[in-house]
C-alpha positions, -999 to 999 in steps of 0.1 A, spaced: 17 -380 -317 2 -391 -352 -24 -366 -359 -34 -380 -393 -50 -418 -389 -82 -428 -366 -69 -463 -353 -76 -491 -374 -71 -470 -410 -39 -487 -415 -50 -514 -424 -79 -507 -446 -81 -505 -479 -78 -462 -475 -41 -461 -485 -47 -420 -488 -42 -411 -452 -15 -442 -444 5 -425 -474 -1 -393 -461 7 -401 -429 38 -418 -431 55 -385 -446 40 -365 -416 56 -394 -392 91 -388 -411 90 -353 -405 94 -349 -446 59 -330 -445 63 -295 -453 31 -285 -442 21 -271 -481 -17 -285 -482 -14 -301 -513 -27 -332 -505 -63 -316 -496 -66 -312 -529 -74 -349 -530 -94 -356 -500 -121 -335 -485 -114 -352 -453 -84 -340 -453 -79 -305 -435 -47 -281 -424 -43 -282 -387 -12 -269 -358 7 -300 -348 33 -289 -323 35 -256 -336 34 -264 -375 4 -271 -404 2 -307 -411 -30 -329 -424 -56 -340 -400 -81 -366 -415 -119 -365 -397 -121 -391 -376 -161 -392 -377 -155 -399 -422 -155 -437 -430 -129 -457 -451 -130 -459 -487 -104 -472 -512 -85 -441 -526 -55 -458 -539 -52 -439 -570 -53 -407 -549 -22 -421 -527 -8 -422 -565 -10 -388 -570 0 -380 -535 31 -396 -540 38 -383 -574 32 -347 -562 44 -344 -527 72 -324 -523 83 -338 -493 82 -373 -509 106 -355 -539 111 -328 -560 123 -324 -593 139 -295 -611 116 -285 -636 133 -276 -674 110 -248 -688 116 -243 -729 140 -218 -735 159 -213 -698 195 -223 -691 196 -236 -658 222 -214 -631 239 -237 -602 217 -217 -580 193 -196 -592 178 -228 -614 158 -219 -645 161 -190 -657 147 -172 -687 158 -132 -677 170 -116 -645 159 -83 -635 163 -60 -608 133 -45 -598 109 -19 -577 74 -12 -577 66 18 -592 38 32 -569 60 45 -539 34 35 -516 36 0 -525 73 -3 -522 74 12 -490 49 -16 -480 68 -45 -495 91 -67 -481 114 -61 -508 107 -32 -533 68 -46 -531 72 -59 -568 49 -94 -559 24 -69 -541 24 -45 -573 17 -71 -597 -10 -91 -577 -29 -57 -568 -26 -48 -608 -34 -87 -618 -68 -86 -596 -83 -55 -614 -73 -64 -651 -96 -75 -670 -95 -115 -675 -74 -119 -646 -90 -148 -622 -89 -149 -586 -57 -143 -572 -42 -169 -535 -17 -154 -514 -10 -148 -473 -20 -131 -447 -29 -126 -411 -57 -143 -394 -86 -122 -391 -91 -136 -359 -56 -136 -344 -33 -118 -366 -4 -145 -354 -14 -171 -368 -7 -167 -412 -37 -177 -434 -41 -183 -471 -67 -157 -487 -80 -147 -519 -77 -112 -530 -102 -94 -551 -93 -58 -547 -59 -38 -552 -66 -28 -514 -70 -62 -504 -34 -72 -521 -21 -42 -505 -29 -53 -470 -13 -86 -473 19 -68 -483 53 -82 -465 67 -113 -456 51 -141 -434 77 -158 -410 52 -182 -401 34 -220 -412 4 -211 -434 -8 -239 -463 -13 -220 -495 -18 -250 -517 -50 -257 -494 -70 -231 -506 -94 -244 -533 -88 -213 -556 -56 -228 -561 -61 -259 -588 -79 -236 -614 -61 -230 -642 -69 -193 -641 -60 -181 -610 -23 -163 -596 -10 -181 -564 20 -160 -541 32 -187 -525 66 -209 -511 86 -226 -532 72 -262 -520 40 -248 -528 41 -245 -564 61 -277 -568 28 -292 -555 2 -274 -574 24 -275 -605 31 -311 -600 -10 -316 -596 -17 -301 -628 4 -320 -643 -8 -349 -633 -44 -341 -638 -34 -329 -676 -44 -289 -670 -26 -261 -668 -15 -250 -634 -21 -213 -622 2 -190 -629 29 -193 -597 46 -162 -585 69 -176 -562 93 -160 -534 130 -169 -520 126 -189 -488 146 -200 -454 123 -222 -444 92 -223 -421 97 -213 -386 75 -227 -359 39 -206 -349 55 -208 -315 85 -189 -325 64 -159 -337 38 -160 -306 75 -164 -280 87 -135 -301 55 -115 -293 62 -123 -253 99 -113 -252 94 -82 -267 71 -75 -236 35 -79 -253 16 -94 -225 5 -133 -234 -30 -119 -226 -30 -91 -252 -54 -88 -278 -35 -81 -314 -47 -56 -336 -16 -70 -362 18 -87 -367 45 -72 -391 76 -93 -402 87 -71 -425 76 -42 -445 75 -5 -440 111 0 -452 134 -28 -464 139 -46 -446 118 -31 -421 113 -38 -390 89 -69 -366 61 -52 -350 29 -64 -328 2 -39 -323 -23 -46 -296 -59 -32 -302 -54 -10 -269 -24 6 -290 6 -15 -274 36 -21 -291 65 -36 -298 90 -39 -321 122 -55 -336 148 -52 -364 152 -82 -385 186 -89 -380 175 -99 -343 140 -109 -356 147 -137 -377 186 -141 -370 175 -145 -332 139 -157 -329 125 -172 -359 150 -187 -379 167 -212 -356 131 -230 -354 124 -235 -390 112 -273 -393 135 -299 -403 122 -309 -437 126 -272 -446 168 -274 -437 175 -304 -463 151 -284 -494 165 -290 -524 145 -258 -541 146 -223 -520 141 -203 -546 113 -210 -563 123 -231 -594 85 -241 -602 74 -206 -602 70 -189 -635 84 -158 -618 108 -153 -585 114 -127 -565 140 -124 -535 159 -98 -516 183 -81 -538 204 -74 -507 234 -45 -509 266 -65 -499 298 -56 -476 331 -57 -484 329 -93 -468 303 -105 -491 275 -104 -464 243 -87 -469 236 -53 -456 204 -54 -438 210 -10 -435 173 3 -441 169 14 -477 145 18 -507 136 -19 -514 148 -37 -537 137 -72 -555 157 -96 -577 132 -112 -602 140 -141 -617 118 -152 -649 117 -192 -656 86 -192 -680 75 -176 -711 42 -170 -691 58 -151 -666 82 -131 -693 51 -122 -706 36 -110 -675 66 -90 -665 65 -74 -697 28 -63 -697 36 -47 -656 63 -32 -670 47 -17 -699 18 -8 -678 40 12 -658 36 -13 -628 68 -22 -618 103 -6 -630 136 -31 -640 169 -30 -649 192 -60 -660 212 -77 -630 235 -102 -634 232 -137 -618 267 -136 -600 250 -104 -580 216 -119 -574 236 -154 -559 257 -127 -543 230 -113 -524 221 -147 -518 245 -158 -499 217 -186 -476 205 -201 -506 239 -209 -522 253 -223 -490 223 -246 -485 224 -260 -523 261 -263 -522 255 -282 -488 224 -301 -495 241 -337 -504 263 -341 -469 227 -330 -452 211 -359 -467 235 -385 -466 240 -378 -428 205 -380 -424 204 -416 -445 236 -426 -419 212 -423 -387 182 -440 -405 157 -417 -414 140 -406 -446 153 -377 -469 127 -362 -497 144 -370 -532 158 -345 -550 164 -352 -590 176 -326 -614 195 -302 -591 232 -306 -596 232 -315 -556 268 -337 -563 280 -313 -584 278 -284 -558 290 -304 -531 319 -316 -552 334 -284 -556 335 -277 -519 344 -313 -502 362 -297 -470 327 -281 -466 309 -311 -473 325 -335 -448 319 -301 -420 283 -298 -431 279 -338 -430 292 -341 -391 275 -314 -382 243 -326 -392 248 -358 -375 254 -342 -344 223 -317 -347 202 -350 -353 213 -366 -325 206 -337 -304 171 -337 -317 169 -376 -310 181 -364 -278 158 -338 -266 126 -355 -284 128 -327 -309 99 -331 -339 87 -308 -367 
């Protein structure tokens, strides 16, 4: 299926949608909506269960080559590169970072709410009604079909506290137009705000301020509506919400049903189970799951066993923030002095600790790609993250990790798996 080109574009001189498109036909596409920034032909749509750009057929041909320029300078499935904000020594895993800080929202309310400790949710709701502040993008349901995740701009502190928890499922924050002016706060993935950053750069502005959030990957829509199903909501049955997390941390998956039905799910079985074995490809050779081109990160600050895995044991939440900008040290400063969120120093080891996903996947990253270069397909470039290093220190690993991906992309080959 190529949902992007009306036959004939390929070869005309419209070199937008054929560079566009061949990222899309690699599978490198994370489904961010950067590249509608460019084109206003180009639209989000569900391609076999994830976002990807659709081009209106009905629109006629016209030469953007210096678009495709940008596209390709900014797409972060085409590459990403570490960014080196002034001041922040660069961890193996963590990547920039200015401070690290454990920390909590200080309105209980909100922290119950949160995925972990609400601390993005705190500081959008207080961003929104400070004075100065300009619009803020993040996620949410669909209005329409609280499934399906949609990007939204808030206005109100009750409006940031309704989008509150996680979203296990494609949305394309990037898309939303808010999202290219300078003044504006964007909650979004980490591939995300290497694309909006990346723009700005490009275009010579300032990018909006990026509050970015640890990330697995994107799991398939169809994963969240066969989730729904198993649990026993009928297919027919009208949804009132969806909750990934949230509620407690790390709460709990739960569909409502306007007629009051529902069902529910810890997250252990959740994502473990459901969601996380159908993120998309692109999304398991990232380079960048935490949120390097953020000016502030926050991920689970997860308690740990005496094995080193994370205790997902329901508990007052709890974020790990990680500062990369003097922008966001400034802003986690004002919350904090506006009695908005509460922190305490945390060391890095602890935050990679309770991290253990993230470190596994950078330490991994190189054999990933090279496998994938063996059978012939395309990898997104990664510059500036130490990917050799990592993988040098674990080569036992490496050569594991690098079989095992061959075999999982023959199986996909196999099975006419795409993403």
């Amino acid at each position: 299926m190529r949902p992007l080109l009306p036959r004939g574009w390929r070869r005309s001189v419209d070199v937008l949608p054929s560079a566009v498109g061949r990222v899309v036909d690699r599978e490198l596409c994370t489904g961010c909506g950067g590249c509608v920034q460019l084109d206003d032909r180009i639209t989000m749509g569900d391609v076999r269960g994830f976002r990807r750009p659709i081009v209106d057929p009905g629109a006629g041909a016209r030469d953007t080559r210096a678009a495709a320029r940008t596209f390709r300078r900014m797409c972060p499935g085409i590459s990403v590169t570490a960014p080196r904000p002034d001041g922040a020594r660069r961890d193996r895993t963590l990547g920039p970072v200015l401070a690290l800080r454990r920390a909590w929202a200080v309105a209980p309310e909100v922290r119950h709410a949160g995925s972990s400790g609400g601390t993005l949710t705190a500081l959008v709701g207080w961003l929104v009604e400070r004075d100065g502040s300009g619009p803020c993008v993040a996620s949410s349901g669909g209005a329409s079909d609280p499934r399906t995740t949609v990007p939204v701009r808030i206005t109100t502190r009750d409006e940031a506290f309704a989008t509150a928890g996680s979203r296990y499922a494609p949305v394309s924050v990037a898309a939303h137009p808010a999202t290219t002016d300078p003044a504006a706060t964007v909650v979004c993935k980490p591939c995300e705000a290497s694309a909006l950053r990346r723009l700005a750069e490009i275009e010579g502005r300032e990018p909006p301020l990026l509050l970015t959030f640890f990330c697995a990957g994107t799991p398939s829509q169809r994963a969240t509506d066969d989730l729904v199903t198993t649990l026993g909501m009928p297919a027919e049955a009208v949804l009132e919400s969806v909750r990934y997390r949230g509620r407690g941390w790390p709460g709990r998956f739960v569909a409502r049903s306007v007629d009051g039905a529902e069902v529910s799910t810890d997250y252990r079985t959740s994502w473990g189970a459901h969601l996380g074995p159908h993120v998309q490809w692109r999304c398991r050779t990232c380079p960048d799951g935490v949120g390097e081109s953020g000016d502030l990160s926050a991920g689970d600050l997860w308690d740990t066993d005496d094995e080193g895995y994370p205790s997902f044991a329901e508990a007052p939440g709890t974020s790990a923030l990680v500062v990369r900008t003097a922008r966001g040290r400034a802003l986690l400063d004002e919350a904090v002095a506006a009695g908005v969120l509460e922190v305490e120093p945390v060391e890095a080891e602890t935050v990679v600790a309770a991290q253990p996903y993230q470190a596994h996947r950078r330490r991994l990253l190189l054999p990933r790609l090279v496998a994938t270069l063996v059978l012939r397909r395309a990898v997104t470039r990664a510059r500036g993250f130490g990917i050799l290093g990592s993988a040098a220190r674990a080569p036992r690993a490496a050569l594991r990790e690098l079989r095992g991906t061959v075999v999982r992309l023959r199986y996909r080959d196999r099975e006419g798996i795409r993403s």
